[in-house]
C-alpha positions, 0 to 999 in steps of 0.5 A: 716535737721530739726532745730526743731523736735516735739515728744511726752513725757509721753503724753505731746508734746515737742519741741527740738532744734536739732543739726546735728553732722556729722559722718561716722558711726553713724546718730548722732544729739544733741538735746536740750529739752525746759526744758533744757535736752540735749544729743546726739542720734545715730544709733546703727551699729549693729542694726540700733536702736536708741540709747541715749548717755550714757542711752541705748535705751531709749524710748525717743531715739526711739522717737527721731529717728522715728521723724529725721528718717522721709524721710531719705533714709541714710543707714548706713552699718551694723556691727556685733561687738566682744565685749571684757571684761577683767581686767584693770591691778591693777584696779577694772574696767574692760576694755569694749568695741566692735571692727569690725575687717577688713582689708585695703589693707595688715593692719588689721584694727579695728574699737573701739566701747564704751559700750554705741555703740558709735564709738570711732576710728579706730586702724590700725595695720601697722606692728607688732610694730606700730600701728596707730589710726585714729579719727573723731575730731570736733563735734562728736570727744570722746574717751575711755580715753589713757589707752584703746588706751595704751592696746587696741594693746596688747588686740588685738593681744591677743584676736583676733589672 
């Protein structure tokens, strides 16, 4: 793993401290540019590409990525997500957010994406009343608020059954 990656930025070299967030789904590092600029890159599930947090796929995510991909024979298991939008109650906001459905065992099992692709946790459906999430805490722990977690077995039963 690099401590320290070089890349070019509008012509112009930058150094970056990097920063390895461990993680079952995604490739994720924190990188922290000399003038100060700091975010987390991954890799889309959905396409490999990579993307910078909250920004999208940026070209500096694509150059990040080409420099930390360097000698990586990693390959993360490819998803194609479901995306659902819809309203948020009395709110203005409309809840967003991708799932991959499988299952594990005998539960049907959901793994949470943000709109910004980054994973958020796996939601299992233990019986028709109880349902459990499972989330990565440490470095790369993040989440869609409670009130995604409070609607999302309500969404999932209706929108996917």
């Amino acid at each position: 793993m690099k401590e320290k990656i070089q890349i070019q930025v509008e012509g112009n070299n930058v150094e970056g401290d990097v920063r390895y967030i461990y993680h079952p789904l995604h490739k994720m590092f924190q990188v922290t540019f000399e003038d100060g600029y700091s975010n987390i890159f991954f890799t889309d599930v959905e396409s490999g590409q990579w993307v910078e947090q909250d920004l999208g796929f940026t070209d500096l995510a694509s150059e990040v990525g080409e420099k930390l991909g360097e000698g990586d024979t990693l390959e993360i298991e490819r998803r194609e997500l479901q995306w659902y939008k819809g309203e948020n109650g009395e709110q203005p906001d409309a809840l967003f957010f991708g799932y991959y459905r499988y299952m594990i065992l005998n539960y049907t099992a959901f793994e949470i994406y943000a709109p910004n692709r980054r994973y958020l946790y796996t939601i299992v459906q233990l019986n028709p009343e109880l349902w459990q999430i499972f989330k990565i805490y440490g470095p790369a722990e993040w989440d869609g608020g409670q009130d995604l977690i409070d609607k999302l077995p309500t969404i999932l039963e209706n929108d996917v059954y």
